[in-house]
GUKOLFI-389450 format. One record per residue (C-alpha): residue in one letter; x, y, z; residue number from 1. Coordinates in steps of 0.02 Angstrom, whole numbers, plus 32768, in hexadecimal, padded with zeros to 4 digits. Example, Ala and Ser with C-alpha at 12.3 -4.5 7.8 and 13.67 -1.06 7.14 Angstrom:
BEGIN
{type = A	c1 = 8267	c2 = 7F1F	c3 = 8186	seq = 1}
{type = S	c1 = 82AC	c2 = 7FCB	c3 = 8165	seq = 2}
END
This chain:
BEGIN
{type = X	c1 = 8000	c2 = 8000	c3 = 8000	seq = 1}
{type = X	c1 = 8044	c2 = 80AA	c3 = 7FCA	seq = 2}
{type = X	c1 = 8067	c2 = 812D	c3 = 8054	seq = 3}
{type = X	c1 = 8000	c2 = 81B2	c3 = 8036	seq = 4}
{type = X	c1 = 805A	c2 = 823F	c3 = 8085	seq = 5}
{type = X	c1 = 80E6	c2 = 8234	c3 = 8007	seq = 6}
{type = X	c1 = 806D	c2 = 8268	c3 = 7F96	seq = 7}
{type = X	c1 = 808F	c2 = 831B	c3 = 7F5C	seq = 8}
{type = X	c1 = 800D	c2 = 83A0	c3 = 7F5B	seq = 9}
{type = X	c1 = 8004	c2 = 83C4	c3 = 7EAA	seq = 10}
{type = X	c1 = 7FD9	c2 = 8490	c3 = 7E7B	seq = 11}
{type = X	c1 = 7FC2	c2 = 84AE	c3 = 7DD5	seq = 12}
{type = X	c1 = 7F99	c2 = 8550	c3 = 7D65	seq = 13}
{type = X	c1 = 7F72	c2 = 8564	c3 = 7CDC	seq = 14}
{type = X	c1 = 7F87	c2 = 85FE	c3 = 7C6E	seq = 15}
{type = X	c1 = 7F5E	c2 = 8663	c3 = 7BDE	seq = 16}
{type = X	c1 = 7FB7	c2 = 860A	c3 = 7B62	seq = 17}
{type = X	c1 = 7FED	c2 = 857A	c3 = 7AEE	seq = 18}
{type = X	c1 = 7F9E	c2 = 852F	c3 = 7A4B	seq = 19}
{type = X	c1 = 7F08	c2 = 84AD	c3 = 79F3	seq = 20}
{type = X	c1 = 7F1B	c2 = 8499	c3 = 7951	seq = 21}
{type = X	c1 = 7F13	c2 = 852D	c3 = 78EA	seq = 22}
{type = X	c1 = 7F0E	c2 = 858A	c3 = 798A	seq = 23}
{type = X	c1 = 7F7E	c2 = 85E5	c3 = 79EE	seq = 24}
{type = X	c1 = 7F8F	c2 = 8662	c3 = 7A6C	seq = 25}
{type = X	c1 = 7FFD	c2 = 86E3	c3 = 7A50	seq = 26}
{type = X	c1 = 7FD0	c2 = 8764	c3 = 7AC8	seq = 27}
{type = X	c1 = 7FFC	c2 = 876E	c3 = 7B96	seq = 28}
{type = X	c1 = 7F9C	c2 = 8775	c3 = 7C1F	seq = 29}
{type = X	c1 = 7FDF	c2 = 87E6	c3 = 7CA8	seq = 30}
{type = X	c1 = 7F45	c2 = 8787	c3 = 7D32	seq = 31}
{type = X	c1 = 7FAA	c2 = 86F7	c3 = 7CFB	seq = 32}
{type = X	c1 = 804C	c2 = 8740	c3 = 7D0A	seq = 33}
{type = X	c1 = 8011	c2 = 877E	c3 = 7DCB	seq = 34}
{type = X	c1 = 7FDF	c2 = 86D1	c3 = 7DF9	seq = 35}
{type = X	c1 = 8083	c2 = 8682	c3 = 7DC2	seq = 36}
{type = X	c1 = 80E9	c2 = 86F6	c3 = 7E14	seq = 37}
{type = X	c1 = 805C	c2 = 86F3	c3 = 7EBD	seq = 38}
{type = X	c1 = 8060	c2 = 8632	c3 = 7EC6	seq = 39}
{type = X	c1 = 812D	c2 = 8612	c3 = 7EA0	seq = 40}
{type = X	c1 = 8123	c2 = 8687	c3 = 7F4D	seq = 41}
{type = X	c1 = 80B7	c2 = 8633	c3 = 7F9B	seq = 42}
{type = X	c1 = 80F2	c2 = 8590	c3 = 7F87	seq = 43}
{type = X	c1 = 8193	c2 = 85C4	c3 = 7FAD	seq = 44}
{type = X	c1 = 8178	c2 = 8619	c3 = 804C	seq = 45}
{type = X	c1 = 80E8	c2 = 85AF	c3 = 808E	seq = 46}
{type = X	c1 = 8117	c2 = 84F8	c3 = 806A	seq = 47}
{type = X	c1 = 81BB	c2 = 84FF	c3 = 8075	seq = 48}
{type = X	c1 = 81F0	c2 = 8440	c3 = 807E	seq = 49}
{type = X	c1 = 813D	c2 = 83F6	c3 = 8066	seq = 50}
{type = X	c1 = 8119	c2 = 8385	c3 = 7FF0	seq = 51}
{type = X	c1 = 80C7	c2 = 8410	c3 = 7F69	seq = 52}
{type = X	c1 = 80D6	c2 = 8419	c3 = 7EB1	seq = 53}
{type = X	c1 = 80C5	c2 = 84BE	c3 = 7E4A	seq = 54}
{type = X	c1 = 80A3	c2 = 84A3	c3 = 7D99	seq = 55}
{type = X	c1 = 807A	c2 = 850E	c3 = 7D16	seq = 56}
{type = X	c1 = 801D	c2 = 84E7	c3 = 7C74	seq = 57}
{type = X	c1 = 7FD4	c2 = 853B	c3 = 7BE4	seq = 58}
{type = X	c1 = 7F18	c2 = 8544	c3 = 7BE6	seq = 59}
{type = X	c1 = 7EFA	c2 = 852D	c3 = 7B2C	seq = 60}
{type = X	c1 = 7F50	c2 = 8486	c3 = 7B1F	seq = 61}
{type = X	c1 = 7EE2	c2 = 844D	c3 = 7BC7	seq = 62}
{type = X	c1 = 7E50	c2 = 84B7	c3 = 7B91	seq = 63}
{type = X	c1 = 7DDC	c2 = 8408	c3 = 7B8F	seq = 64}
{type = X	c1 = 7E27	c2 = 83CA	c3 = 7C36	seq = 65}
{type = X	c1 = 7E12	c2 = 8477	c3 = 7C82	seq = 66}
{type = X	c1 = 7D4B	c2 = 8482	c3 = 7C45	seq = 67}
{type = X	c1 = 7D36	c2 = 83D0	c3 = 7C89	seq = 68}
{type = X	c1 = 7D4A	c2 = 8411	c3 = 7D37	seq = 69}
{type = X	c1 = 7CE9	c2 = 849F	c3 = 7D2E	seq = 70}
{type = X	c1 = 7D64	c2 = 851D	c3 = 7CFF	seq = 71}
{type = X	c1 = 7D67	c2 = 858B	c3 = 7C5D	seq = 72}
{type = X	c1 = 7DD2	c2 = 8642	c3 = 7C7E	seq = 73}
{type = X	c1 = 7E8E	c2 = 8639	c3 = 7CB1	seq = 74}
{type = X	c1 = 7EE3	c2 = 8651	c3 = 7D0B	seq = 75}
{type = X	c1 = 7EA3	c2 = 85B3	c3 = 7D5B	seq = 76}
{type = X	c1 = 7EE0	c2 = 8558	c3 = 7E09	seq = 77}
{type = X	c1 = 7EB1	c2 = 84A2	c3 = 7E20	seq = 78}
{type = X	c1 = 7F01	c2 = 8452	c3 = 7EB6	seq = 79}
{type = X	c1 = 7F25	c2 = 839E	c3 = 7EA0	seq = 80}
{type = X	c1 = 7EA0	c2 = 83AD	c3 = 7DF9	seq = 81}
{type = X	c1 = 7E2A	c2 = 83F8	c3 = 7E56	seq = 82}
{type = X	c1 = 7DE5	c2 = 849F	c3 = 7E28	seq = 83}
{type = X	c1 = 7E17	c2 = 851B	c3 = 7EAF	seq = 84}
{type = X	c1 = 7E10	c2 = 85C6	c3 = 7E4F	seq = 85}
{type = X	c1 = 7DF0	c2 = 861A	c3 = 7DA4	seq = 86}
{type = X	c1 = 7DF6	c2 = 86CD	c3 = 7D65	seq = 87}
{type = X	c1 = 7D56	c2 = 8732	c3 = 7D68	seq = 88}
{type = X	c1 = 7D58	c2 = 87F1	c3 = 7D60	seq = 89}
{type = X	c1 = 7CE1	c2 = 880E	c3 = 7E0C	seq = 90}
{type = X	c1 = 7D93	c2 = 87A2	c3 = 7E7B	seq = 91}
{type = X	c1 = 7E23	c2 = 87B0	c3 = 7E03	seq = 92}
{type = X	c1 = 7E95	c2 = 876A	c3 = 7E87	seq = 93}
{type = X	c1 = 7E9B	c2 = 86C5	c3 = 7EEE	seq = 94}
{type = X	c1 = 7E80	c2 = 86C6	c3 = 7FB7	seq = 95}
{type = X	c1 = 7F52	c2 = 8690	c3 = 7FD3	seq = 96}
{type = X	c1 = 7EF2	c2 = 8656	c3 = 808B	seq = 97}
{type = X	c1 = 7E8A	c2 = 85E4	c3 = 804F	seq = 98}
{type = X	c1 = 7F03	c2 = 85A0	c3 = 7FE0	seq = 99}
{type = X	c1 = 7F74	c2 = 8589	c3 = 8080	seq = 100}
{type = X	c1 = 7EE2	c2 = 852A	c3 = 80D0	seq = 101}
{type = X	c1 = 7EA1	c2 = 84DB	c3 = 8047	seq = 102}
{type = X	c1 = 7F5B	c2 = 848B	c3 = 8033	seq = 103}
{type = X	c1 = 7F7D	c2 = 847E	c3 = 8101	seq = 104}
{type = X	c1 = 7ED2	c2 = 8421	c3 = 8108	seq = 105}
{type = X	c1 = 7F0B	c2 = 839C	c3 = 8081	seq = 106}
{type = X	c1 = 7FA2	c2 = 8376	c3 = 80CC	seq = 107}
{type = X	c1 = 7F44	c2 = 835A	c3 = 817B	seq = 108}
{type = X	c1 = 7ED4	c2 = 82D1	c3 = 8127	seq = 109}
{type = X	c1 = 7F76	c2 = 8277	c3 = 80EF	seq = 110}
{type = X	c1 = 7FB5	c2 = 8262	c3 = 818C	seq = 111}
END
């Protein structure tokens, strides 16, 4: 039986960008930009030697994956594939808190 708390907290984003096809995004995002540079922080600072994973992806490429879980408008967060924030123009930013929690209160059901 596997150990479960070895297993990492995976937080992913995913941004304005890659390509489908013909299609291909050219522009940036600076919301996107701000939640890189918020969560590379934040995971730095925060979980410091934990078991956590930042990943970045483009949100074209995933664009199926992402609509699948109820997300549509990067920049998008899904902790360990699990929507936890997306974009909207009324709360441009993510609660950095309840990202803490969210993340402190996973690794308390591992152990």
């Amino acid at each position: 039986m596997e150990n479960v708390s070895n297993n990492p907290v995976i937080i992913t984003q995913y941004k304005w960008a890659g390509s489908w096809g013909p299609f291909k995004i050219k522009s940036s995002c600076e919301e996107c930009d701000l939640t890189t540079h918020t969560l590379r922080a934040l995971v730095e600072k925060e979980f410091e030697g934990k078991n956590v994973i930042f990943e970045i992806k483009p949100w074209l490429d995933n664009a199926w994956y992402c609509l699948k879980r109820g997300a549509w408008h990067p920049p998008i967060i899904m902790i360990n594939e699990e929507m936890f924030f997306q974009f909207n123009h009324k709360q441009p930013l993510f609660d950095k808190g309840n990202l803490v929690q969210t993340v402190t209160q996973i690794f308390g059901k591992k152990e």
